[in-house]
py3Dmol code that shows the C-alpha trace and the ligand (Angstrom):
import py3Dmol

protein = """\
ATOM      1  CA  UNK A   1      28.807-145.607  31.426  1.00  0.00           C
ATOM      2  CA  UNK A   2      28.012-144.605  27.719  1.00  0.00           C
ATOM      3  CA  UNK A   3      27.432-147.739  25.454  1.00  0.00           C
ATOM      4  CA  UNK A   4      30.487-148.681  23.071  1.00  0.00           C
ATOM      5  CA  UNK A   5      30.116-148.954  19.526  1.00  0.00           C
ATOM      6  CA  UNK A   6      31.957-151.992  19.778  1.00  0.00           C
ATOM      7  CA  UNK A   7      33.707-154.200  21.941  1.00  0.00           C
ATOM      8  CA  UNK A   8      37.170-155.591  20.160  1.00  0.00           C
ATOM      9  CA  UNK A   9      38.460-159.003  22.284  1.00  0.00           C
ATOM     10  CA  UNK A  10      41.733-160.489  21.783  1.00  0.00           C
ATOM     11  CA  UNK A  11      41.736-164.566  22.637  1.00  0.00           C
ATOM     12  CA  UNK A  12      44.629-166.099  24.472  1.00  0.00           C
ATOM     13  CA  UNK A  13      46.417-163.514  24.842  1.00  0.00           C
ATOM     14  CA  UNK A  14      48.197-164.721  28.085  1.00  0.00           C
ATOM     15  CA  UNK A  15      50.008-167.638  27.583  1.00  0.00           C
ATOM     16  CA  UNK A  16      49.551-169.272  30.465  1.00  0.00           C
ATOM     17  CA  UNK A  17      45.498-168.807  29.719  1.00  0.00           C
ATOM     18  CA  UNK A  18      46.145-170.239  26.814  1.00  0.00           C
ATOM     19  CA  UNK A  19      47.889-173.249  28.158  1.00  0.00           C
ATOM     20  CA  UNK A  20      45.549-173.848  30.337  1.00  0.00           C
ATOM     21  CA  UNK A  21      42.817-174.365  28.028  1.00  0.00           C
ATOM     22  CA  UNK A  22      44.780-176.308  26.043  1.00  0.00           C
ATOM     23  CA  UNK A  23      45.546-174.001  23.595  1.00  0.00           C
ATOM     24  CA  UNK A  24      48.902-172.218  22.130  1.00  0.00           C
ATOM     25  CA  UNK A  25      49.185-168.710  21.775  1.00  0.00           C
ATOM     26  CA  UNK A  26      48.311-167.238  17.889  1.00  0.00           C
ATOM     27  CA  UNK A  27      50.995-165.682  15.891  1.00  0.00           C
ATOM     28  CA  UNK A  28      49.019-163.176  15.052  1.00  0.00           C
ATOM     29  CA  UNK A  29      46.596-161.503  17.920  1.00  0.00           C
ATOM     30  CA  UNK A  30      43.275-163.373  17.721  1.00  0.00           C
ATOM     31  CA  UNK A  31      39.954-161.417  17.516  1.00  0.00           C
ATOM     32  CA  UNK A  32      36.500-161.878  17.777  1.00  0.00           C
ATOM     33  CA  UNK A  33      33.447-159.229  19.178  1.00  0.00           C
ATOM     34  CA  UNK A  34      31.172-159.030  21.800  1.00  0.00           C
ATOM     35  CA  UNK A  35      27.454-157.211  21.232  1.00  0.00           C
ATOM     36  CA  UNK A  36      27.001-153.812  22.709  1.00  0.00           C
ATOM     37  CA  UNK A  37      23.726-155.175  24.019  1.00  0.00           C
ATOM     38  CA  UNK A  38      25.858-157.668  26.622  1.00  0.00           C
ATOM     39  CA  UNK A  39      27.172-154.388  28.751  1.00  0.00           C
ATOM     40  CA  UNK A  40      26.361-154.043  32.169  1.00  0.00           C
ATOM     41  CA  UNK A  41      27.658-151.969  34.911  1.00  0.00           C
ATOM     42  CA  UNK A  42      28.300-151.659  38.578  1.00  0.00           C
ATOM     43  CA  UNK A  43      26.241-153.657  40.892  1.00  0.00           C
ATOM     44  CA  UNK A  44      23.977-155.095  37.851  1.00  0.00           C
ATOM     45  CA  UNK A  45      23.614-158.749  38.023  1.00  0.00           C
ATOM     46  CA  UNK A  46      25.085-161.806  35.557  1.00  0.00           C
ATOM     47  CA  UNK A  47      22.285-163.722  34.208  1.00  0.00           C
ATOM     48  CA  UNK A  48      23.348-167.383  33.582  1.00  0.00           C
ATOM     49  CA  UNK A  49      21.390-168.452  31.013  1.00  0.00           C
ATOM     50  CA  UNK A  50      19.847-172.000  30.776  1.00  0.00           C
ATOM     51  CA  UNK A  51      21.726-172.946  27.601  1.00  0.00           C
ATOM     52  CA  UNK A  52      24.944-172.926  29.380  1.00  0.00           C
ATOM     53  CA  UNK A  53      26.177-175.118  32.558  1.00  0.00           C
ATOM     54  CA  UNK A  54      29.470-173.561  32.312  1.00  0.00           C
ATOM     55  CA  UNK A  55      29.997-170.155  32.573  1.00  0.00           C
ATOM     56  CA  UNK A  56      33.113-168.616  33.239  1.00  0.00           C
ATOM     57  CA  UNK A  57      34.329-165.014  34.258  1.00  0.00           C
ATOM     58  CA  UNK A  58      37.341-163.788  32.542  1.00  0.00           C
ATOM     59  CA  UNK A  59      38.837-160.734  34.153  1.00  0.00           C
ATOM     60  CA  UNK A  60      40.722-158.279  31.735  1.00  0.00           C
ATOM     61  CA  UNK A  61      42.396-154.528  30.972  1.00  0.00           C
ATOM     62  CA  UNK A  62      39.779-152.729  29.342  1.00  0.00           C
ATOM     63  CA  UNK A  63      41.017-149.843  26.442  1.00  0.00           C
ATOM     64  CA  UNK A  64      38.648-146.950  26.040  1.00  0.00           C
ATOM     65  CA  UNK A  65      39.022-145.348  22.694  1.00  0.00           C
ATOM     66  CA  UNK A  66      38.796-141.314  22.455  1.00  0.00           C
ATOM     67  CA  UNK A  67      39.948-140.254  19.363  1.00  0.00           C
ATOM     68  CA  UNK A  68      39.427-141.659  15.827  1.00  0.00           C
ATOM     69  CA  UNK A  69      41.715-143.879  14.386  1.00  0.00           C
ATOM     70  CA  UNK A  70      42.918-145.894  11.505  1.00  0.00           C
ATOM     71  CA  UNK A  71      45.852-147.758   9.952  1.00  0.00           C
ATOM     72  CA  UNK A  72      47.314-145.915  13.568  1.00  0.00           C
ATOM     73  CA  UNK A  73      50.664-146.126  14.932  1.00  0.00           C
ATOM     74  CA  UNK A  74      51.945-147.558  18.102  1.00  0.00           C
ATOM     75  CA  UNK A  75      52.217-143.525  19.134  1.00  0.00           C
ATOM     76  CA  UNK A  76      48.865-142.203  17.454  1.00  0.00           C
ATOM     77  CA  UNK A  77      47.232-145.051  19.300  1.00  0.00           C
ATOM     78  CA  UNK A  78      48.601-144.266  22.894  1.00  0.00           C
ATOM     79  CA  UNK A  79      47.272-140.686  21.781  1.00  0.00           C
ATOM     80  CA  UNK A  80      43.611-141.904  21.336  1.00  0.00           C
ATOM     81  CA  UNK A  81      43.388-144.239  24.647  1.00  0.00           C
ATOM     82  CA  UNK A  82      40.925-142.332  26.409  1.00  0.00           C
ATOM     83  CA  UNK A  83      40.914-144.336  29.423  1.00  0.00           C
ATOM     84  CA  UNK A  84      41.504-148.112  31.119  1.00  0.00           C
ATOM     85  CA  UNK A  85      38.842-149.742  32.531  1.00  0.00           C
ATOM     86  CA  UNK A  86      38.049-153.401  34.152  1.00  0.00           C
ATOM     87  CA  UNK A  87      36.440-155.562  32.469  1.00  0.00           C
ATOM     88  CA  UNK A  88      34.825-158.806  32.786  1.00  0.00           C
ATOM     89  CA  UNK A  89      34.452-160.817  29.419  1.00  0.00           C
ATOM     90  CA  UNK A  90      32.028-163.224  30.958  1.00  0.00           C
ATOM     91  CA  UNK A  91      31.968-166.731  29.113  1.00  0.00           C
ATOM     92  CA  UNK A  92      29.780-169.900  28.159  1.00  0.00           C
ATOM     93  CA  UNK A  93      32.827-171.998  28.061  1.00  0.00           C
ATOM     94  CA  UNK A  94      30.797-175.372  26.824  1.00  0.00           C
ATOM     95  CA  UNK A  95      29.128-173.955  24.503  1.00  0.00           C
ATOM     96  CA  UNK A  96      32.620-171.648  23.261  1.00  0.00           C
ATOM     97  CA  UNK A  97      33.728-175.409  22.967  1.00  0.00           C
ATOM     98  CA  UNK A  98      30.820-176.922  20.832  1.00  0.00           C
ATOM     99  CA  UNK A  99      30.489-174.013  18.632  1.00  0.00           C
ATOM    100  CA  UNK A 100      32.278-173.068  15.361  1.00  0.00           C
ATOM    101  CA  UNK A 101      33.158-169.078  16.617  1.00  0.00           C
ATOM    102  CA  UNK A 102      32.095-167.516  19.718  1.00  0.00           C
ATOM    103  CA  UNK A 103      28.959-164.877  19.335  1.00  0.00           C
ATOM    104  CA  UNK A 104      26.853-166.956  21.714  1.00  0.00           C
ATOM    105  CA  UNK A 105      29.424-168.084  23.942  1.00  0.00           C
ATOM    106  CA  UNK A 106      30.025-164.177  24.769  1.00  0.00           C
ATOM    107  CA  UNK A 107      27.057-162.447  23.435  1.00  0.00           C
ATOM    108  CA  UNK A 108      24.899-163.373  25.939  1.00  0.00           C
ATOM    109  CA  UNK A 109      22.808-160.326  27.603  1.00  0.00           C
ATOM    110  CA  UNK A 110      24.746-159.256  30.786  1.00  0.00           C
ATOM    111  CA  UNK A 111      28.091-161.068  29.671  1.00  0.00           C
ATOM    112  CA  UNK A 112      30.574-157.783  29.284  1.00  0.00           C
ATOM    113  CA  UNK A 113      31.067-156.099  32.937  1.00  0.00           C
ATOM    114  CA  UNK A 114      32.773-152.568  32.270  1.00  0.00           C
ATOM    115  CA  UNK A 115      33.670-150.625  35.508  1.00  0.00           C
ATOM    116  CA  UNK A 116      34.389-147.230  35.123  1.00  0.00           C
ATOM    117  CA  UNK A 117      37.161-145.020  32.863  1.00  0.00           C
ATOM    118  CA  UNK A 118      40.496-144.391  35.131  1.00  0.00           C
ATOM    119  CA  UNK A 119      43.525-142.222  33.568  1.00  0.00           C
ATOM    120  CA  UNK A 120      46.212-144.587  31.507  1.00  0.00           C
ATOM    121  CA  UNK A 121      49.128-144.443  32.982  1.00  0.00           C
ATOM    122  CA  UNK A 122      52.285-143.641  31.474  1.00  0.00           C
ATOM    123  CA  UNK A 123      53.521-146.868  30.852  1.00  0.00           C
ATOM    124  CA  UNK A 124      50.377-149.349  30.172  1.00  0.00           C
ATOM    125  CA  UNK A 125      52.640-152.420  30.475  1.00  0.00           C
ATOM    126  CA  UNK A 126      52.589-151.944  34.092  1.00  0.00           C
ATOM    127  CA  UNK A 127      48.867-152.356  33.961  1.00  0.00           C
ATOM    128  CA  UNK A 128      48.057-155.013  36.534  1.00  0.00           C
ATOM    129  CA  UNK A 129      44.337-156.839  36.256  1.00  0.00           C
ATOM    130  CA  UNK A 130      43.351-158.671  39.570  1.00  0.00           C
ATOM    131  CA  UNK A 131      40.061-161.297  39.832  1.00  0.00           C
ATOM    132  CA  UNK A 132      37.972-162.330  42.726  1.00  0.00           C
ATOM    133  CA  UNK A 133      35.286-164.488  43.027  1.00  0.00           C
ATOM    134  CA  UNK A 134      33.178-163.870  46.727  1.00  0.00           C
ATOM    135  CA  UNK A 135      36.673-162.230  48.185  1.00  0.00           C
ATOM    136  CA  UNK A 136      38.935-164.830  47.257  1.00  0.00           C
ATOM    137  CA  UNK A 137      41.702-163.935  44.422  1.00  0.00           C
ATOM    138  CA  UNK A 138      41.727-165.791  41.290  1.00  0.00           C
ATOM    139  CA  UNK A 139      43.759-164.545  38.597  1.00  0.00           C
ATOM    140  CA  UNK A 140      46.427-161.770  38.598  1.00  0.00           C
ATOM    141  CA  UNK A 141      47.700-160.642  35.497  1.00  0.00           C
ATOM    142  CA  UNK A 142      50.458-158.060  34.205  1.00  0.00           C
ATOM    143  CA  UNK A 143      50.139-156.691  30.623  1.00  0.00           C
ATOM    144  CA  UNK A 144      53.813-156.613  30.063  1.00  0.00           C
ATOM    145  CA  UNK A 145      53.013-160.783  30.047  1.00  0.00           C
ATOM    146  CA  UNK A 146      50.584-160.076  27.346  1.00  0.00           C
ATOM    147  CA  UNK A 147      51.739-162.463  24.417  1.00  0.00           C
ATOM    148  CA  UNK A 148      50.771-158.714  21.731  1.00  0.00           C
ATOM    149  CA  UNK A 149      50.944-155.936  24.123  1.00  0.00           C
ATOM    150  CA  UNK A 150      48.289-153.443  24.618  1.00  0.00           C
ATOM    151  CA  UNK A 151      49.517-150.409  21.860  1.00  0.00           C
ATOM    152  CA  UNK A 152      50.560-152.997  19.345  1.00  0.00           C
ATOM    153  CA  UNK A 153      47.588-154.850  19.822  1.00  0.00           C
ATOM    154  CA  UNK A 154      45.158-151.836  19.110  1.00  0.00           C
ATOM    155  CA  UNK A 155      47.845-151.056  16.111  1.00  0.00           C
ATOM    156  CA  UNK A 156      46.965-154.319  14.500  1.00  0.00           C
ATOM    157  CA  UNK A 157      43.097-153.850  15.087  1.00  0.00           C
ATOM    158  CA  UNK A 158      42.838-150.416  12.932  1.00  0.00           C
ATOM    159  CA  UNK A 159      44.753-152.192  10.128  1.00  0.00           C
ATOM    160  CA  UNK A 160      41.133-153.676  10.108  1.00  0.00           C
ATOM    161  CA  UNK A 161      38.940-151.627  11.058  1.00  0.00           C
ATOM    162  CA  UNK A 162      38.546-148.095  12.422  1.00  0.00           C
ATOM    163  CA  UNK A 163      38.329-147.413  16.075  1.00  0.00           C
ATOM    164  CA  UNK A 164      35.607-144.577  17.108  1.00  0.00           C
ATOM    165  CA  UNK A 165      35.441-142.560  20.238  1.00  0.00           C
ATOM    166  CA  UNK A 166      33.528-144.961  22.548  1.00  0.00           C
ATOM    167  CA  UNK A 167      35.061-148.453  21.697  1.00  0.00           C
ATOM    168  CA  UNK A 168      35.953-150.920  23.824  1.00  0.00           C
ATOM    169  CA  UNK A 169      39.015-153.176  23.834  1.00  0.00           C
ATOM    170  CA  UNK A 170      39.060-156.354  26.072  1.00  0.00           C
ATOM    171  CA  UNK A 171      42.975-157.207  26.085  1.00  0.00           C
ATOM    172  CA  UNK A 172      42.787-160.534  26.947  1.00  0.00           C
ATOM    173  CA  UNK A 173      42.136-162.713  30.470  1.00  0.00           C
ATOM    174  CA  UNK A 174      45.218-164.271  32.198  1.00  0.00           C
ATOM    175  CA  UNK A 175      45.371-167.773  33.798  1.00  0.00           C
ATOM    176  CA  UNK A 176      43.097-168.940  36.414  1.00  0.00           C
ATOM    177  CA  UNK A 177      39.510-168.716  34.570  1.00  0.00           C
ATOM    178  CA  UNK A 178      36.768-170.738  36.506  1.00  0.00           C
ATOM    179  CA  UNK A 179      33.260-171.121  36.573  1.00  0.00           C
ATOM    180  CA  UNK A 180      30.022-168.711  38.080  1.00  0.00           C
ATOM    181  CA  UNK A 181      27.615-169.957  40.622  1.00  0.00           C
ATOM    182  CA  UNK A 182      23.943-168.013  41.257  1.00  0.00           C
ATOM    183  CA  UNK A 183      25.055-165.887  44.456  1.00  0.00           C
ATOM    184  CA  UNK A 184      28.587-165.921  43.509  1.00  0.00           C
ATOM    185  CA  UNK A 185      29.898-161.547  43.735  1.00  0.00           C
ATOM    186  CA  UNK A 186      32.936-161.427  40.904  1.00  0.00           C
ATOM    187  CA  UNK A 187      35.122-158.314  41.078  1.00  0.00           C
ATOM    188  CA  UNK A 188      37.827-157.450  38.411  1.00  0.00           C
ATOM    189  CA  UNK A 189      40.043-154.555  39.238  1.00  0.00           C
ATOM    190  CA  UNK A 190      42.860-153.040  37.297  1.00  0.00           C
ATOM    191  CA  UNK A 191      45.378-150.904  39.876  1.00  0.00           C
ATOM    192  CA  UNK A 192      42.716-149.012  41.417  1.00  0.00           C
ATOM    193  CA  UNK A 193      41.944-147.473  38.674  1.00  0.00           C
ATOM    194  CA  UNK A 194      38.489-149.140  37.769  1.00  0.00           C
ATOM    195  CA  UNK A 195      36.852-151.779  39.673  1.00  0.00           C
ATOM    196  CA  UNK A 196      33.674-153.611  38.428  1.00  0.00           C
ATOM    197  CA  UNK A 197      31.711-155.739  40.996  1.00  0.00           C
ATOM    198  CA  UNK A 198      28.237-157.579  40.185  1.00  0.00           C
ATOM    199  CA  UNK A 199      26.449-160.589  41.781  1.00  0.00           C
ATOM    200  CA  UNK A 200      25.437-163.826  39.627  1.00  0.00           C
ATOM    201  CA  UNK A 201      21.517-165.157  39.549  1.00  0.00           C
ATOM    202  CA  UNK A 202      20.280-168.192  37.520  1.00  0.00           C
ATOM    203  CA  UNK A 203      18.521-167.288  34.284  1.00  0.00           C
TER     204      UNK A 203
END
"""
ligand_1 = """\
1
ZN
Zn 38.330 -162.755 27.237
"""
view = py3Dmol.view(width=600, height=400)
view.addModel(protein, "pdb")
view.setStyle({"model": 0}, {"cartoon": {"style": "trace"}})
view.addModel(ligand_1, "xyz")
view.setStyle({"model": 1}, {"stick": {}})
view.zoomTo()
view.show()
């Protein structure tokens, strides 16, 4: 896959995520970035890294941006959505905990799976995003349960910044996060559509 630019992430976007960290939903969408340099694709292995002993996937709907965009519309933006992929927006949870913001908890090398770019559907609030850890389901999520739904979510992000052909929008991981093991395989899928499978090895 071609490098992003950037990779947007919305936090607790799911309320039932949220809950189950123990935090409420924001009132307004809550952002931070990942670094290009943490990309990886199919069948490339998660490094867990020896600062962390808690690392967590998150499985999410992935926005591929096509077009260039600013202060956009809920209609200009569908227009510039090039493409939905999986994604996995892989997570140190202790140290997300102990720091202040979250550049090393996500920023780690090998910490943003992307599977490949499928066709958006017509109506991206059917968009369903399914996790499994070694076969076995563990989250299940519906962007119509999305707390700031996908178009007004990437709305609100170009009333800060432009979006470029290339970017990459993490929407958000619903409930049932839990933690990587070395020889763990973790596979997020969204409707067929793209489906992004690696193995996990100790750092
Ligand atoms: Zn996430």
């Amino acid at each position: 896959m071609i490098r992003p630019g950037k990779i947007v992430c919305v936090g607790r976007n799911y309320l039932e995520h949220a809950k189950e960290l123990g935090n409420e939903v924001p009132k307004e969408p809550l952002l931070f970035l990942k670094p290009p340099s943490s990309v990886i694709g199919m069948n490339d292995t998660i490094v867990l890294p020896p600062q962390s002993k808690q690392v967590e996937y998150e499985g999410e709907i992935g926005i591929r941006i096509g077009r260039k965009i600013f202060h956009a519309s809920e209609d200009e933006v569908r227009a510039a959505i090039s493409g939905i992929c999986a994604v996995n927006d892989i997570t140190a949870r202790d140290l997300q905990k102990t720091d202040g913001q979250w550049t090393r908890a996500k920023g780690f090398d090998t910490f943003c799976a992307v599977g490949p770019v499928g066709t958006p559907p017509a109506d991206l609030d059917s968009l369903t995003v399914v996790t499994r850890v070694n076969g076995a389901e563990r989250q299940r999520g519906v962007a119509s349960d999305m707390a700031f739904r996908i178009p007004m979510l990437l709305a609100y992000i170009t009333t800060i910044m432009t979006l470029e052909p290339g970017d990459l929008i993490a929407t958000g991981t619903p409930a049932g996060v839990g933690r990587l093991s070395p020889g763990d395989v973790v596979e997020v899928e969204v409707d067929g559509l793209s489906v992004i499978s690696n193995a996990v090895v100790a750092g």
